[in-house]
N, C-alpha and C positions, 0 to 999 in steps of 0.2 A: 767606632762605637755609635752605635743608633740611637736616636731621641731618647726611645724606651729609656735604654739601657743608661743615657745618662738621668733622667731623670730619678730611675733608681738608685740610682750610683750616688746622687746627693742624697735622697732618700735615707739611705743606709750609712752615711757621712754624717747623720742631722745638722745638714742644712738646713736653718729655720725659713728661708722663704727661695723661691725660684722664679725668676722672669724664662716663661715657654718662647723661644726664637721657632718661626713659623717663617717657609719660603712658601711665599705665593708671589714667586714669579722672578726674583735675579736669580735662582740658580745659583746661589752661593751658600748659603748653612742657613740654617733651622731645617724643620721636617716638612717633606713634601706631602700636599692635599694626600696622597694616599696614605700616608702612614698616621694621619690625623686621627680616624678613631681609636686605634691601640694606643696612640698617647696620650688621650682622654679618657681613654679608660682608665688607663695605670695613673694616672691625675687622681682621678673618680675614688679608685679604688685607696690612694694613699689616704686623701681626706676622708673617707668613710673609715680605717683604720686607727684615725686617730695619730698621725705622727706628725712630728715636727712640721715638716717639709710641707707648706703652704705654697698654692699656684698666687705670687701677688702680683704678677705684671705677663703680660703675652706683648712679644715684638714681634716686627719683621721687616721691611727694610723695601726702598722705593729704586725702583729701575731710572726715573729719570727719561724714559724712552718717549713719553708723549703723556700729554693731558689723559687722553682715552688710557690708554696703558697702565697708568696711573690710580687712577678710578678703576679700573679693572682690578686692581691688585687690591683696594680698599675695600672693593664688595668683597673678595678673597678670605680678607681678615675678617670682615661682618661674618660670611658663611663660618669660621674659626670660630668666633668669638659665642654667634649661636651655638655650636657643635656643645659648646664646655658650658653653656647656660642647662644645655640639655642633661649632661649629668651634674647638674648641683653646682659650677664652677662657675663664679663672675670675678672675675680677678679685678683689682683693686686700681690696675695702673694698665692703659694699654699705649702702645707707641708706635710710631711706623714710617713719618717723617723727619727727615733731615734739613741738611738747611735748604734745597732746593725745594721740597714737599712744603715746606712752612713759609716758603714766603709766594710761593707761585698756587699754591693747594690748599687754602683754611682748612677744606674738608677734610685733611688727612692728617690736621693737628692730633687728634684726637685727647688722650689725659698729658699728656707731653711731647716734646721736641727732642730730634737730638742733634743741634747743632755744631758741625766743626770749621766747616771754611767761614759762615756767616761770625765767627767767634775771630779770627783773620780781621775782618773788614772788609770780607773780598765776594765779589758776587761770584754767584754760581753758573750765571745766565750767561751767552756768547753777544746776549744782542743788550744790556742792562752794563754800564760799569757801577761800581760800588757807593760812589756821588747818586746816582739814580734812588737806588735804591733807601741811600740813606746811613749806608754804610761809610766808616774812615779804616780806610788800610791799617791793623795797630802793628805790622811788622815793618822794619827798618833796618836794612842791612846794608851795613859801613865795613871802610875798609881805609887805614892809613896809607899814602902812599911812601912804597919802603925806598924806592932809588928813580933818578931819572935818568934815561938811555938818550943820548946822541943817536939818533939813525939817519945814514947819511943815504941820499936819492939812489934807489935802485937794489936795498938789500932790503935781504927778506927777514921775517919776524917770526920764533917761534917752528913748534913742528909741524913741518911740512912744507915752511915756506906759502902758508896760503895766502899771504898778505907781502904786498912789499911795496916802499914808501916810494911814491912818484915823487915825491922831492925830499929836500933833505927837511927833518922833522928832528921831536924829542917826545919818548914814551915814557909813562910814567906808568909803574910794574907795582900792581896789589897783589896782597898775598892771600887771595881767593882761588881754586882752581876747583877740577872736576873730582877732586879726593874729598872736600867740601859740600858738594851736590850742585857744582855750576855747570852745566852741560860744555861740554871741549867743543860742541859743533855752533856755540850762541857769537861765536867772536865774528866781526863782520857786519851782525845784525844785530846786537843793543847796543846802548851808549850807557854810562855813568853821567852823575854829575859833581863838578867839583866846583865850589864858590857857588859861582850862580850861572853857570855856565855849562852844556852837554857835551862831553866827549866821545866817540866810538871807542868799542873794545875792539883790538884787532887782532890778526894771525889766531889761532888755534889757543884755546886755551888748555894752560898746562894743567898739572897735577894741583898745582898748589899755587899758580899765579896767573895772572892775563892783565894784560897790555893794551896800555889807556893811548889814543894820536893825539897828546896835546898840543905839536906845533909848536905854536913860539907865545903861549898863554902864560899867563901867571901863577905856575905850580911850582910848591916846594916840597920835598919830602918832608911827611907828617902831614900834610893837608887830607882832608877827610872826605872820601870818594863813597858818594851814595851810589848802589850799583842797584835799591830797588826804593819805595816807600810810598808817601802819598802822592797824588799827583797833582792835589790842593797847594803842598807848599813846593810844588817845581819837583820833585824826586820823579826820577823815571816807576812806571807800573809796572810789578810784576807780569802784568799780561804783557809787555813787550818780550820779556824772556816767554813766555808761554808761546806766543807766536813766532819768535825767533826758531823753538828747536820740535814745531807743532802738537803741544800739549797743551794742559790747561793750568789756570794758575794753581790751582790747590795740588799739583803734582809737586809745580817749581819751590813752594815753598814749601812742602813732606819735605824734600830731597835735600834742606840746608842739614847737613849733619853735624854730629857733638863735636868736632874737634871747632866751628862758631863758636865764639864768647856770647851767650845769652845776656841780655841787660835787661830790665824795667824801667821805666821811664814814668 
């Protein structure tokens, strides 16, 4: 369905107001530069008709590709924003940065934000952590540890055997795995932490658990394994799993699914 067409489609719904989504430039949804005066018009023509359906907000959405790119896409929405001045339209609310646009771009605040990683605590920037900017991580993901393993030097851990213990050790097994949203290829390359101490996660992470080398440390089952949180009180940063499985952090924390116990603190 085209712009037009949904616009009318609420139109004809009486929907009392509509935010116009405008692509000037990700190539993801709203109406592209050319299809802009036939949606201004049918804009135009609803408010001269007199129907519910009021234009009260125009968006569109920031590539993140570069400062210039950026700005590029802001004059895009100016040119937009004149288009609808031109038939009678100045909408009430206009929007277009996110949390990367609103803290690296004032200019592209414009009447609102729309924040979702900076609501995290987590920066959006590769070269900025979250301390920089001002930002505290408010996600924390724990995990009891359910049993501990004897592994005796030389056996391997887990599918595929991609880990095996150069001496004899004890793992201790959370019930976190990649049915949860923890990538099966991060085992190796993060650590937890349990007490006040960092662990590695090792072998392959399963379905539904993965495997802490605690050695000969002082863990019980039931002790409380940070596997992400702030890095102010000691908790490993999600960006170490970000970098473990080469993403970014706002991916790694999408990806914790419902079958997590959500808490507030």
């Amino acid at each position: 369905m085209s712009s037009v067409e949904q616009l009318s489609t609420a139109a004809d719904a009486d929907v009392p107001a509509v935010h116009l989504v405008l692509d000037t430039g990700l190539s993801r949804n709203g109406a592209v530069e050319s299809e802009w005066p036939e949606l201004f018009a049918t804009a135009a023509a609803l408010a001269r008709g007199g129907d519910r359906t009021r234009i009260e907000g125009v968006m569109s959405h920031l590539s993140n590709a570069s400062r210039v790119d950026d700005l590029d896409q802001d004059a895009a929405l100016q040119r937009a924003l004149d288009g609808l001045a031109a038939v009678g339209i100045r909408p009430e609310v206009v929007h277009l940065a996110a949390s990367a646009g609103s803290l690296a771009l004032p200019e592209t605040r414009r009447d609102l934000v729309r924040v979702g990683l900076a609501l995290y605590g987590l920066s959006p920037f590769p070269d900025r952590t979250s301390a920089d900017l001002g930002l505290r991580p408010a996600m924390r993901v724990t995990a009891a540890v359910l049993r501990i393993v004897p592994v005796p030097a030389g056996d391997g851990v887990s599918y595929g055997y991609t880990w095996r213990a150069e001496h004899d050790t004890r793992l201790a097994v959370i019930g976190l795995g990649y049915a949860d949203g923890f990538d099966r290829g991060a085992g190796g390359a993060v650590s937890v932490r349990i007490g006040d101490r960092r662990f590695p996660v090792v072998g392959r992470i399963a379905m539904n658990a993965m495997h802490i080398d605690i050695g000969d440390a002082d863990v019980s089952v039931g002790d409380e394994a940070v596997v992400w949180g702030d890095p102010a009180n000691g908790d490993p940063a999600v960006e170490e799993w970000a970098d473990a499985i080469g993403t970014i952090n706002y991916e790694v924390v999408a990806r914790v699914g419902r079958s997590v116990e959500r808490r507030t603190t």
